[in-house]
C-alpha positions in Angstrom: 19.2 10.9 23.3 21.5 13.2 25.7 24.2 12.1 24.1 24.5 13.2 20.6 23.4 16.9 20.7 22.0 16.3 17.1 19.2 14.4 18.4 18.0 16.6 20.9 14.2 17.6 20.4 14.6 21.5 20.7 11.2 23.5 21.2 11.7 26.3 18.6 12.3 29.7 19.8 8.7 31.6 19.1 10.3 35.1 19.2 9.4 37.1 15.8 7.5 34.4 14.7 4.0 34.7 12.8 1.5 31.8 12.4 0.0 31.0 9.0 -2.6 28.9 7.9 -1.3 27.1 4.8 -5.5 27.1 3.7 -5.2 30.6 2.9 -3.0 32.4 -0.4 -0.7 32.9 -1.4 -0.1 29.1 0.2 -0.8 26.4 -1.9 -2.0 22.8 -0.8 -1.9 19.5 -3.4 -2.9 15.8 -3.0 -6.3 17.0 -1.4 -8.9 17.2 -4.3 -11.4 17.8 -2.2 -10.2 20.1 0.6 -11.7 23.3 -0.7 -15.4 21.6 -0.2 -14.8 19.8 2.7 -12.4 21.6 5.0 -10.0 19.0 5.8 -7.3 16.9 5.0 -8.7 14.0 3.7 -7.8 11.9 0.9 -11.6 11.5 0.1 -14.8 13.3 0.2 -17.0 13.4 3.0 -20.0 12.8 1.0 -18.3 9.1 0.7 -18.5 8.0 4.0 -21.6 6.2 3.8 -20.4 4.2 0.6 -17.1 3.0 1.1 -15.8 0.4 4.3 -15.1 1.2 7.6 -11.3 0.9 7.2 -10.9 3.0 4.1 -12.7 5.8 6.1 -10.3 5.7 8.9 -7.4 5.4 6.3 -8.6 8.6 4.1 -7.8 10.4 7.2 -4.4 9.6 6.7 -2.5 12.6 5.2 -0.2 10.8 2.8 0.6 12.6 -0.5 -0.8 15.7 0.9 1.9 18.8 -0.2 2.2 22.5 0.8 3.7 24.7 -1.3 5.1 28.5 -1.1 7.8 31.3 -1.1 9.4 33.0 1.4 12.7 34.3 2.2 12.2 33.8 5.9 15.5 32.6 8.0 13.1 30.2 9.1 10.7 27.6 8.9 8.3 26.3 12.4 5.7 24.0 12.3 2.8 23.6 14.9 1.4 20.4 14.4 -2.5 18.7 16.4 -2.5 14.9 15.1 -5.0 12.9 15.6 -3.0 10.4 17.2 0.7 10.0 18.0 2.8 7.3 16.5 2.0 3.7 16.9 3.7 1.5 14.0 6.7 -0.8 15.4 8.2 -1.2 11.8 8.0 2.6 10.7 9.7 5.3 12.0 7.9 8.0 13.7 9.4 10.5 11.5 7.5 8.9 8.5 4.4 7.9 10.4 3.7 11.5 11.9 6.4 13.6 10.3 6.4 16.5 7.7 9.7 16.6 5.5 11.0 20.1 3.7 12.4 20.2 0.5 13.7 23.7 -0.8 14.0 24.8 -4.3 12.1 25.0 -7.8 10.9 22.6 -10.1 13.1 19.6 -10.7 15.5 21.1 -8.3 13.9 20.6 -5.0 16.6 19.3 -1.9 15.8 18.0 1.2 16.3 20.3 4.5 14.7 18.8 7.1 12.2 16.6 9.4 10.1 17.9 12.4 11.3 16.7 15.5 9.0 15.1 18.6 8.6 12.6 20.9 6.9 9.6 19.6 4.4 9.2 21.9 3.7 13.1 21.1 -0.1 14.2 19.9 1.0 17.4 18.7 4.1 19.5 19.0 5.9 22.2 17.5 9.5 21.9 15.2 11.8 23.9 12.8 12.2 22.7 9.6 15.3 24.6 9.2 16.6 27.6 11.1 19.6 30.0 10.4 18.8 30.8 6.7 20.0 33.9 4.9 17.4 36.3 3.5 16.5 35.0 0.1 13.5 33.7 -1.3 13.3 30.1 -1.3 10.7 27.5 -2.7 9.1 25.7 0.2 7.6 22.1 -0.6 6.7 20.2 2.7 5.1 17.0 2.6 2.5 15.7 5.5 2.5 12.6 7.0 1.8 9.2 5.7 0.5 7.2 8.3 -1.8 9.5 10.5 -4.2 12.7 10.3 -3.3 16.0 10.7 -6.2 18.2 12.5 -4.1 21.6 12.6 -1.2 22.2 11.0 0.3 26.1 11.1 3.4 27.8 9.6 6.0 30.3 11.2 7.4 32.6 9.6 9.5 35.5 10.4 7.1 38.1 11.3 8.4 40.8 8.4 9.2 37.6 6.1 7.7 37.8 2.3 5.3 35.0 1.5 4.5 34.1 -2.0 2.9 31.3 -4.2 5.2 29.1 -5.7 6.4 28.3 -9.2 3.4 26.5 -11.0 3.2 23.1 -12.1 4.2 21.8 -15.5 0.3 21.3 -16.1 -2.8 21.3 -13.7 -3.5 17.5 -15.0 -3.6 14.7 -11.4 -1.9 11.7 -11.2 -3.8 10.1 -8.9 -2.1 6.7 -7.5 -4.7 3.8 -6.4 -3.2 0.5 -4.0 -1.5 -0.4 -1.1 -0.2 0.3 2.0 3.4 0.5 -0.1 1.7 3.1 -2.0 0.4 5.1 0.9 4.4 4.8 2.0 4.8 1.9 4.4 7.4 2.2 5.8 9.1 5.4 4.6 11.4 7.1 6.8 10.1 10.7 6.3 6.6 11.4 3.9 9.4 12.9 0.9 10.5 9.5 0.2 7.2 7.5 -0.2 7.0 7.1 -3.6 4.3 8.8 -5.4 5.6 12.3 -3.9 9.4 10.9 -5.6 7.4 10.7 -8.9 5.4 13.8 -7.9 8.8 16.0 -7.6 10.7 14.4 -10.9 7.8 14.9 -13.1 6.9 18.6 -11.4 3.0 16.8 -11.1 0.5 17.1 -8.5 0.0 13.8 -7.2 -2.9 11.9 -5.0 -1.7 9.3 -3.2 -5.0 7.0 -2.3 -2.7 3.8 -1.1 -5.5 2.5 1.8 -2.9 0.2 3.7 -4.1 -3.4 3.7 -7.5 -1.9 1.9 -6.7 -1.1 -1.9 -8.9 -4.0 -2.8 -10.3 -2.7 -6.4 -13.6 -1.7 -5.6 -16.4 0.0 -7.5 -17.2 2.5 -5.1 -13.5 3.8 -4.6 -13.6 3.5 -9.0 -16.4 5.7 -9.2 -15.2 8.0 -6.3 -11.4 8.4 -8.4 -13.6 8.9 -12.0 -14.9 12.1 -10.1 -11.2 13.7 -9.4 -11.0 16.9 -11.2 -8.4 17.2 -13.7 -7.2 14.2 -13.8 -4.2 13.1 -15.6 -3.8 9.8 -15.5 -4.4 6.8 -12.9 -1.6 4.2 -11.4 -3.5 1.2 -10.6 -0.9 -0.6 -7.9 -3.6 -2.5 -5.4 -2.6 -6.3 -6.5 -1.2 -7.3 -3.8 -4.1 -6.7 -1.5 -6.1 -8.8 -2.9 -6.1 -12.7 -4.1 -5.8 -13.8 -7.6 -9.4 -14.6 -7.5 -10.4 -11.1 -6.3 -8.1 -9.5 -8.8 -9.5 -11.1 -11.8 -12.8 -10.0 -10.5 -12.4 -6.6 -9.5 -9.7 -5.5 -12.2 -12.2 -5.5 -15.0 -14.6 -3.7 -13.5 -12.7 -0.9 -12.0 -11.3 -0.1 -15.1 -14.9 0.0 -17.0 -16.5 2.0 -14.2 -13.7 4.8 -14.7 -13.8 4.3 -18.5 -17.4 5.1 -18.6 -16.4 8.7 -17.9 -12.9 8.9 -19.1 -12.7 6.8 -22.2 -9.4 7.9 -23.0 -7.4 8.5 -19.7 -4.2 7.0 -19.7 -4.2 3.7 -17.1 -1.2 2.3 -15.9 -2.0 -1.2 -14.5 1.3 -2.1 -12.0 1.7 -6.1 -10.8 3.4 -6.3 -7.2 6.9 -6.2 -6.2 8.7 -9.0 -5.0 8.3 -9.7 -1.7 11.6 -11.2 0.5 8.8 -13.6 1.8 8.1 -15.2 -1.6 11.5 -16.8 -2.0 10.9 -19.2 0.6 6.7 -19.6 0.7 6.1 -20.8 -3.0 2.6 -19.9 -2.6 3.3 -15.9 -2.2 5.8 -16.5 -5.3 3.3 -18.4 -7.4 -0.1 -16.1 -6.2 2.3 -12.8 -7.4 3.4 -14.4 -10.9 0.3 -15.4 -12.0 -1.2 -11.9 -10.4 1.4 -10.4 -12.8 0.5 -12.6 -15.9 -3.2 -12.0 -15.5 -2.7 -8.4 -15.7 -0.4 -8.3 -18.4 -2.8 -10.3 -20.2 -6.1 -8.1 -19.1 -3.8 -4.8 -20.4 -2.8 -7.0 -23.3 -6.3 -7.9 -24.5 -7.8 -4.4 -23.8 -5.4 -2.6 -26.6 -6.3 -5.5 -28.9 -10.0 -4.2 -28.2 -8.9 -0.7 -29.2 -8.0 0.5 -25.4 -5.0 2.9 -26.4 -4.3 4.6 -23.6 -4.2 2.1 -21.0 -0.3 0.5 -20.1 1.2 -2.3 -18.0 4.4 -1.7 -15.6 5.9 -5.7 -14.2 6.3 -4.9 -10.8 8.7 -7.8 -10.6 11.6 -5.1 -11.9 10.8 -2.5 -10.1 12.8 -3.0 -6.9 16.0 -4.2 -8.8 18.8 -6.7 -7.6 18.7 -7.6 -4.5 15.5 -6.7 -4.1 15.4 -8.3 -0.5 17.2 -5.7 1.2 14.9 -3.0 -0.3 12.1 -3.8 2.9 11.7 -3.3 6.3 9.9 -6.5 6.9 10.2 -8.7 3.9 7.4 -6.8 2.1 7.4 -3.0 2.3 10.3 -1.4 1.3 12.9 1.2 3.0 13.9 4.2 1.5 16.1 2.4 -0.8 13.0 0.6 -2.3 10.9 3.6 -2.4 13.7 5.4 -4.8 14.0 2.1 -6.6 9.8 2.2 -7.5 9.8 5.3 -7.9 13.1 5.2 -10.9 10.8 2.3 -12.6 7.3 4.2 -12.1 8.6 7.7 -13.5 9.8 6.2 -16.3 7.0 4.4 -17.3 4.1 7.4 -16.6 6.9 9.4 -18.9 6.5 7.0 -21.6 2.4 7.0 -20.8 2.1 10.4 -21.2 4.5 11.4 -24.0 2.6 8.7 -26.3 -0.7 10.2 -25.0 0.7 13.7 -26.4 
């Protein structure tokens, strides 16, 4: 755009700048449990390839929930940024696709400052965050991108800028988020807005976002895989609308005995699909969601009777609100608007969750 200044992708001046690796301290990744074994960011372990499909591989190398965290009173903030691809998604902007977002501030107070800039078509690149600052120390929280994998990724700093860690969280418990390609954050407009890191900032949690777009479909291997998360905190089940009613009754069930065989009382919060633009004119979408949504209710419903405490069910139909048509990109996943909308309904409930599990 040589029009509007504003829009102008701007190499970042690399005068005074020094390059950090945010795997190194005082920097502090989230949303990758097992980065310190493995060496990457990945959403699952190595060690899992040989057990879980093809397509879940290729999507745990998506960076989506992943979260660096520090302080600094630098003026400035660069990225440099090696992708594993560039962008490629016709209904998601770039910016959400391949993006990182900044927020600035502490806990409960965090504001958003900026996007990296690039050319789609770009592999990697380098960007400011912000620029201009006065010298003050600052909370950083930058989210990585949703939709592809992130091989390098370093800071810049001003070379005489402070770094330090950041402000802790309330506790070190997960919440680790299980489903779709909504939860995974299709289609966001930056990572920040997908909504498990909206929960993740309001409740001051880390959160692991394992949406596997188009490939949550409740199976054992991903159960057993999530049972093994350190610390965990409690689990968002929100896959339902990959899979048929059939495949739902099946697979429900047993995900949730395979992680109660290790975590009898972990809180579970079992979410039905949102409505879906689609479903007021197919009555088959409509009738397949309802009756997704009343077998789940029912499962949750029957496991308490059976002396389940600690797991919970969330009606997805509520979540996106009135009008909940013009909350989507395409009919089915949801704009930033619906992503602030899931979020409001989800942080509620894992509130409730957790305060009656304390």
């Amino acid at each position: 755009m040589n029009l509007d200044p504003n829009m102008r992708i701007v190499r970042p001046d690399r005068g005074g700048v020094a390059w950090h690796s945010p795997r190194t301290a005082p920097f502090r990744l989230a949303g990758f449990p097992w980065i310190e074994r493995d060496g990457n960011y990945r959403r699952l372990p190595l060690s899992s390839r040989a057990s879980i499909r093809e397509p879940v591989d290729a999507l745990a190398d998506c960076t989506a929930g992943g979260q660096l965290r520090f302080t600094t009173d630098s003026p400035f903030l660069h990225l440099s940024v090696k992708l594993t691809a560039p962008a490629d998604m016709y209904h998601m902007p770039a910016t959400g696709q391949c993006g990182f977002d900044c927020y600035v501030g502490g806990p409960r107070r965090k504001r958003y400052i900026g996007t990296t800039r690039f050319r789609p078509d770009a592999d990697a690149y380098e960007s400011a965050l912000f620029e201009g600052f006065d010298r003050r120390k600052r909370e950083v929280t930058i989210h990585f991108p949703l939709y592809q994998g992130v091989e390098e990724v370093l800071v810049g700093l001003a070379a005489d800028a402070s770094i330090e860690p950041p402000s802790e969280f309330d506790d070190d418990g997960r919440i680790v988020f299980y489903g779709t390609s909504i939860t995974q954050g299709g289609c966001a407009s930056r990572p920040g807005m997908a909504y498990p890191n909206i929960v993740g900032r309001r409740l001051n949690l880390e959160c692991v976002n394992l949406g596997f777009s188009g490939n949550g479909k409740g199976e054992p291997e991903l159960a057993r895989i999530i049972r093994g998360i350190d610390r965990l905190k409690l689990l968002v089940l929100d896959y339902e609308p990959n899979v048929s009613l059939e495949q739902f009754q099946e697979t429900l069930p047993a995900f949730v005995d395979v992680v109660r065989s290790e975590h009898p009382t972990l809180p579970i919060l079992v979410v039905s699909g949102i409505k879906s633009a689609t479903g007021d004119f197919q009555e088959a979408v409509r009738r397949k969601r309802e009756r997704s949504r009343d077998f789940a209710r029912d499962f949750v419903s029957e496991r308490r009777s059976s002396g389940d405490a600690d797991i919970r069910f969330l009606n997805g139909d509520a979540l996106l609100g009135r009008r909940y048509e013009e909350c989507t990109v395409d009919g089915v996943h949801p704009t930033d608007l619906g992503f602030q909308r899931i979020a409001e309904g989800m942080t509620k409930a894992i509130r409730s969750v957790l305060a009656m599990k304390g």
